[in-house]
N, C-alpha and C positions, 0 to 999 in steps of 0.2 A: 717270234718269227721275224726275218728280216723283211724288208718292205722293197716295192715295185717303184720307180718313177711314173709318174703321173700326168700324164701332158696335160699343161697349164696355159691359160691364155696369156698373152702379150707382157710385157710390161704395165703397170696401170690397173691391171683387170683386177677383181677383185680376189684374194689371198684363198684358198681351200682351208677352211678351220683345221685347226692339229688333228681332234679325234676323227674329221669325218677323209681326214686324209690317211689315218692310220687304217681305218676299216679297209677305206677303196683299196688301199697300197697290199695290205696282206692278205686281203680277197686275190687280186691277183699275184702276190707273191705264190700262192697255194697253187692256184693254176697252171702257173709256169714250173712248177716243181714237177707236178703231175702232169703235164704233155711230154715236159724232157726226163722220167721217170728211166725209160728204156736205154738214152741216152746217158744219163748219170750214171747207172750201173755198170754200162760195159766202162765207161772214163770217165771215174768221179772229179778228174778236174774238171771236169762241165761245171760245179757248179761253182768253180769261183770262177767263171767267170760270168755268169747269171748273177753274182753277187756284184761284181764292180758294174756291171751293166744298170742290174734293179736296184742295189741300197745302196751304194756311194753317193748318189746324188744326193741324197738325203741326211746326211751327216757332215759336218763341219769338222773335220779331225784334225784341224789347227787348234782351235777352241780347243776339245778334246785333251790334242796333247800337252798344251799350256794348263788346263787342270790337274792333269796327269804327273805332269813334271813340278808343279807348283815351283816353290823359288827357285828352282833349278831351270826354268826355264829364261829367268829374268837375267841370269848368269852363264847363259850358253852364246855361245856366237851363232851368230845366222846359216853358217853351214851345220852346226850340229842342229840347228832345230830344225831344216829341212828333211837333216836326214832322218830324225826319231820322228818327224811326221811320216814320212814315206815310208818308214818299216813298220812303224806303229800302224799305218791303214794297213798296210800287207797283213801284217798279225792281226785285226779284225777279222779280214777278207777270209782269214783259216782258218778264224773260231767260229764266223759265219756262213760258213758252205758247209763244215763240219756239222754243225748243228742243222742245218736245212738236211744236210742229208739224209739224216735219222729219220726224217718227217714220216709218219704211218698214219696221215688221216687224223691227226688230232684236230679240234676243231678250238676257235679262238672268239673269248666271248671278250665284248668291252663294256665297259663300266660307261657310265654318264659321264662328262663329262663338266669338272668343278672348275671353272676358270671364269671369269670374267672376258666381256668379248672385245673389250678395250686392252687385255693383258700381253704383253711382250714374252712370258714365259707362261708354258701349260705341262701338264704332269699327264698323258694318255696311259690309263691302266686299262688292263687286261689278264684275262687268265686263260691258262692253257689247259684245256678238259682232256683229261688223259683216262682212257680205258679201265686201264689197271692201274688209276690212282688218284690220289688229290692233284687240282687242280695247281699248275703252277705259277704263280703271280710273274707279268713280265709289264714294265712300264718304262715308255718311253719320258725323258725328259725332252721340251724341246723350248724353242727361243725362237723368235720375230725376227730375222736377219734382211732388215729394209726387204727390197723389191725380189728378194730370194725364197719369200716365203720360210714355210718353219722348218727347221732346222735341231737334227738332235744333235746333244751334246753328251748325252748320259742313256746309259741303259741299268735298269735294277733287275734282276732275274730270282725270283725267292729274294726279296727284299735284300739282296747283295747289291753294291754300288758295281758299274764295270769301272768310272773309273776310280772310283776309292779303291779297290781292290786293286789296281795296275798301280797305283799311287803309292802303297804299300810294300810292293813287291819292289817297284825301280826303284823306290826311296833308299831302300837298303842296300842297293847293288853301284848303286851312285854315290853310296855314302862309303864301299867300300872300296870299290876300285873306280868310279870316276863314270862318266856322261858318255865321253866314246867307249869304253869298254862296254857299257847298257848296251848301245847300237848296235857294235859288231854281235854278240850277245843274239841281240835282234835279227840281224842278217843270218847269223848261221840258223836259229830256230826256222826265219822263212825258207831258206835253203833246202832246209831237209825237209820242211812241210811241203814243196813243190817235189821233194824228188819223190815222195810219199804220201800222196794226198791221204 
């Protein structure tokens, strides 16, 4: 499930631990799905933009995309990595309203959390109790970003990387036709995801 923004104290205050911020976050991410229920139906773009509203803040998709692209990113010029940042969150923003939308009252259980309270990176797993089926594993990866608090960088869904699995995908399409070709690639996918949520 995608997650809520969290109002946080000041600068200085003390950081919200990863798991106890993954809880609060997706406790009211559920919330907000279920008041604008009525709303989403009739115009399912509602919920992306409940999604740049609630989980952007929480994601780092510079990071992100520099994993994503790996050496190709060390080899792009500054306007191509702007732009596969900005299409690349868009395409998040579409797999994540998508998937919010489906939502039927599943409910979401979390695991302990195994990290050290000194640690810069933590792993928040969880599993998604489904009615009519097994459980599906969904774990956040996230990282210590100074005074920004935690910060994801990675999602596993059914023990898939999201972004080893993008990595895989662009690797091959930048190996054949090149970086801006990925992008436009990208733009038209978001294009038609907005004229068709």
């Amino acid at each position: 499930m995608a997650w809520v923004a969290v109002a946080t104290n000041s600068a200085g205050a003390n950081v919200v631990p990863p798991d106890v911020l993954a809880r609060q976050t997706t406790e009211q991410t559920l919330q907000a799905i279920r008041a604008h229920r009525a709303e989403i139906k009739r115009d399912p773009s509602v919920i992306y933009d409940l999604v740049k509203k609630l989980v952007l803040p929480h994601f780092d998709f510079e990071l992100m995309s520099r994993l994503v692209l790996a050496q190709h990113w060390r080899t792009a010029q500054p306007d191509q990595r702007q732009r596969f940042v900005d299409e690349f969150r868009q395409l998040l923003v579409r797999t994540y309203g998508r998937s919010l939308a489906e939502y039927s009252g599943q409910t979401v259980e979390f695991e302990p959390l195994r990290s050290e309270p000194s640690s810069k990176r933590a792993t928040v797993r969880s599993n998604i109790k489904q009615a009519d089926g097994p459980p599906i594993p969904l774990d956040y990866k996230l990282y210590k970003k100074g005074g920004d608090g935690w910060k994801v960088f990675d999602v596993i869904t059914n023990h898939a990387s999201l972004v080893q699995t993008y990595r895989s995908s662009f690797s091959a399409e930048i190996r054949h036709n090149g970086l801006d070709a990925l992008i436009e690639q990208l733009v038209q996918r978001n294009t038609e995801s907005t004229r068709s949520p």
